[in-house]
C-alpha positions, 0 to 999 in steps of 0.5 A, spaced: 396 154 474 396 152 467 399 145 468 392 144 474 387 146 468 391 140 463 391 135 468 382 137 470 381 138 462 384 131 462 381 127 468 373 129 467 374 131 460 378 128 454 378 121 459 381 118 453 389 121 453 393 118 458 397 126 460 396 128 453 402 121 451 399 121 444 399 128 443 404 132 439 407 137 441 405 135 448 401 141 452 405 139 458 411 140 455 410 146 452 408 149 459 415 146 462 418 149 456 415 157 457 416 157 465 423 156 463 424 160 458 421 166 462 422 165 469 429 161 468 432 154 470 429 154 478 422 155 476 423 151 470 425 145 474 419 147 480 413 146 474 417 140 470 417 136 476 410 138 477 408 136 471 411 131 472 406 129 477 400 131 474 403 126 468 403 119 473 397 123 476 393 122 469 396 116 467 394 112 473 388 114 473 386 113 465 389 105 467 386 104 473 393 101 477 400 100 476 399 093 473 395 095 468 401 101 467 406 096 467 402 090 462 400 096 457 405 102 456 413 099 456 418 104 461 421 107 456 415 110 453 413 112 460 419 115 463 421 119 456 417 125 457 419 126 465 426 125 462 424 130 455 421 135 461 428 136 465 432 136 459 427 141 456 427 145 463 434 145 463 436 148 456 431 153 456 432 155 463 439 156 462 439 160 456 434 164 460 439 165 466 445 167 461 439 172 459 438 175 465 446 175 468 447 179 461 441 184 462 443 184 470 451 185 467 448 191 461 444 194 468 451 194 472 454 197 467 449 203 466 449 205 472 457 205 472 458 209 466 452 214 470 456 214 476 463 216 472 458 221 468 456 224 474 462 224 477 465 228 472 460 232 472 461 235 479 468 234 478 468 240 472 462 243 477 467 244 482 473 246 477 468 251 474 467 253 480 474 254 482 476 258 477 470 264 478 472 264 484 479 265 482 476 270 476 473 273 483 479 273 486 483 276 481 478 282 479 477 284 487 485 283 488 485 288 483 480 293 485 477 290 491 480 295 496 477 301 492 472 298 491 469 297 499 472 304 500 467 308 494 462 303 497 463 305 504 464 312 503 457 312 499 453 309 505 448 314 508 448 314 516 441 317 519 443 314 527 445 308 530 441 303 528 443 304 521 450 303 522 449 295 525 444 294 519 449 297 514 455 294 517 452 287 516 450 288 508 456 291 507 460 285 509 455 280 506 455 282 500 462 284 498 465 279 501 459 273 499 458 271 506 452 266 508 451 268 515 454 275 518 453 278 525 454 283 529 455 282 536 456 287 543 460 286 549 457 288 555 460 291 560 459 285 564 463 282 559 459 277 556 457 278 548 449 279 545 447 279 538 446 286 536 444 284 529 445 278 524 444 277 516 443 270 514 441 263 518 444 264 525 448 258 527 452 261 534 449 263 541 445 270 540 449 271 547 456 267 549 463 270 554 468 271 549 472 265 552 467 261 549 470 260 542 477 259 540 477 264 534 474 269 538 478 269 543 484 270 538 481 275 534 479 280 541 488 278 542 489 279 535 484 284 533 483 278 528 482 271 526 480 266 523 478 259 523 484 257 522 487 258 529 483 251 530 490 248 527 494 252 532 492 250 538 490 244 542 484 247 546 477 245 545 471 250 543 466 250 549 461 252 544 458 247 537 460 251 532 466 256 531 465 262 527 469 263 520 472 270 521 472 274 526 475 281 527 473 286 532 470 294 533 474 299 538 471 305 541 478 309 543 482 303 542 477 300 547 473 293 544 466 295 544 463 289 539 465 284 534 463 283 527 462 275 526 462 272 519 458 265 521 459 262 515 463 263 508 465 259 502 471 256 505 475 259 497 473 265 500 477 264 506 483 268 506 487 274 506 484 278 501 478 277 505 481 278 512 483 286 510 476 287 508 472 285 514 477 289 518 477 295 513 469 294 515 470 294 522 475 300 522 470 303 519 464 301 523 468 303 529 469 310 527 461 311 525 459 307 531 464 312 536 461 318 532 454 314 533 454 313 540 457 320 542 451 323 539 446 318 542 449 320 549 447 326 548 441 324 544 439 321 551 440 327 555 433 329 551 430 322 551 431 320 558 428 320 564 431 322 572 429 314 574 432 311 567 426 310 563 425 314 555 420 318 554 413 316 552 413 320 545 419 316 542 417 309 543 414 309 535 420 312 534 424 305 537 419 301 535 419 303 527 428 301 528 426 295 530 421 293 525 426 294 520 430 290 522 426 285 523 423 286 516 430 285 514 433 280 517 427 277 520 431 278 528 426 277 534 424 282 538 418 283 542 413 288 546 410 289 553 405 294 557 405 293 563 401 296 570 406 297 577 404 297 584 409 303 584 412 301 590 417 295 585 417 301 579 424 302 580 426 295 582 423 292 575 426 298 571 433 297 573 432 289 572 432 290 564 438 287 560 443 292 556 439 292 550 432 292 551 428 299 552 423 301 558 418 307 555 414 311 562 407 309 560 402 315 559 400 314 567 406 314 572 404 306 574 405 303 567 411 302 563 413 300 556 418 295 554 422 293 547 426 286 548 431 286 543 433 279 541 426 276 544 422 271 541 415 269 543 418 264 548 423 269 552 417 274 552 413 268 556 419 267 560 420 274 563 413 275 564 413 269 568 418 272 572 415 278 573 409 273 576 414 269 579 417 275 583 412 280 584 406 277 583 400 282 583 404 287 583 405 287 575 399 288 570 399 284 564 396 290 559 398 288 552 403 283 549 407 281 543 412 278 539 415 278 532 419 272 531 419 265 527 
């Protein structure tokens, strides 16, 4: 650009400098000079070369024709300043490159000497780490076992619900698991969520032959990720869980308490006994639970199997606490039938959803546990499906994410 505006100054303006030969420094070389100095050998060639056009350029022009060249300049004095520009662009493009490759090799080491930094960083990140986990270790070795039964023995149980929702904090806190549940086993024998703590990463239902580490720990009564190692059979499910320990009812299995997710360090046998000192004692509370809640449901049932109208807002407040504290789904119908399907639609509900009488004998409340907005417009859509008119939509409603 600066060289074009030369060349125009010299052409329309001067007329009486043939490429500025007769003036020192030369403008000309002075571009070179600078182009190559700032930009490198490359560029310095590129704009000497230019240059060197717009000087033949000049020159012909002031002269008029080669001949008159010929007879009024001698080639040295013509040829020295293209010569004076590729020696110029060269030195000082040079000494450019060598510049920036010291920059560019100063940069790389930077980066270098940040990148051993932050290796060190986390490499003293993770021994900080292993030894408070040790210093944890250590201390809950000492005392742990006390320690969970005075917690145990501190924890006040008002009705079952509580005893899920105790049982998981308990684990979660003590043990420092990301992810805690407690699953049912059905008398069909599939496994249903009951209660999680944590981001969920398991199937809220699945058959026990699903994953290898519960199957070991319903054999074993507990088990742990490791199993992986001793078998050559595949998961049938994404994501196998940490640890595993069961619940027995009379030496019978009736749920499984699930720790999805732990920090690996945590992963061993002192852990190991405190999730099956908890399960030990979710098994006594919820023996104690169930017998009771039997009787209890002499009181709340009716002949055809639904619970008593005035006991819904007792239910529904459980399930409000759970939601509100562990954020688990559940959802709400009201429902009007044709009273011929009434004893079809009540038998047709899961374990762990609830069928309330309405306050007239055609209508019936459901809590589904378990049961986000999606699953409500699935069995809403099958009742449609299967009974068409005969069911009333009367009032809906879901707590999920």
């Amino acid at each position: 650009m600066l060289s074009t505006i030369l060349l125009f100054i010299d052409l329309f303006f001067i007329k009486s400098s043939a490429a500025y030969v007769d003036i020192f420094p030369n403008p000309y070389l002075i571009i070179v000079i600078y182009a190559a100095s700032r930009y490198g050998t490359v560029f310095g060639f590129i704009d000497a070369f230019i240059n060197i056009i717009y000087m033949f350029i000049s020159i012909l022009t002031y002269y008029g024709s080669i001949d008159e060249i010929s007879k009024s300049l001698d080639k040295l004095d013509l040829f020295k300043y293209p010569i004076i520009y590729l020696i110029m662009a060269f030195i000082f493009g040079i000494l450019k490159d060598i510049e920036n490759i010291r920059s560019l090799n100063l940069k790389n080491q930077v980066k270098e000497r940040e990148q051993i930094i932050d290796d060190l960083n986390k490499l003293i990140e993770e021994h900080q780490n292993a030894i408070d986990n040790l210093k944890e270790k250590l201390t809950i070795e000492d005392k742990g076992v006390s320690m969970l039964v005075e917690k145990l023995r501190n924890v006040h149980i008002n009705k079952l619900e509580d005893v899920y929702n105790e049982g998981v904090e308990l684990i979660s806190n003590f043990i420092g698991a990301e992810t805690v549940s407690i699953y049912n086993l059905e008398q069909n024998g599939f496994l249903r969520l009951k209660v999680r703590k944590g981001k969920g990463l398991l199937r809220n239902s699945l058959m026990p032959d699903d994953s290898i580490v519960i199957k070991y720990a319903i054999k074993n009564d507990v088990a742990n990720i490791n199993v992986m190692f001793l078998t050559d059979e595949e998961s049938k499910i994404d994501f196998e869980p940490s640890m595993v320990s069961v619940i027995k009812s009379l030496d019978k299995i009736i749920g499984l308490v699930v720790v999805e997710n732990i920090d690996v360090n945590k992963l061993n046998k002192n852990t190991e006994s405190y999730l099956r000192i908890v399960s030990d004692w979710l098994s006594s509370m919820l023996s104690s639970s169930l017998a009771i809640n039997k009787e209890l449901e002499v009181v709340m049932k009716n002949e055809d199997g639904t619970i008593k109208n005035n006991y819904y807002e007792k239910f529904l407040e459980d399930y409000l606490t759970r939601w509100n504290k562990f954020k688990m789904p559940f959802s709400y119908l009201k429902i009007k039938v044709n009273l011929k399907i009434r004893k079809k639609i009540i038998s047709s509900k899961r374990a762990m959803d609830i069928v309330f009488e309405g306050e007239e004998n055609e209508k019936l409340q459901f809590i589904f546990g378990i049961c986000d907005k999606i699953g409500l417009e699935k069995i809403i859509e099958r009742f449609k499906d299967i009974y068409g008119d005969d069911v009333e939509i009367l009032e809906r409603g879901s707590y999920s994410e």
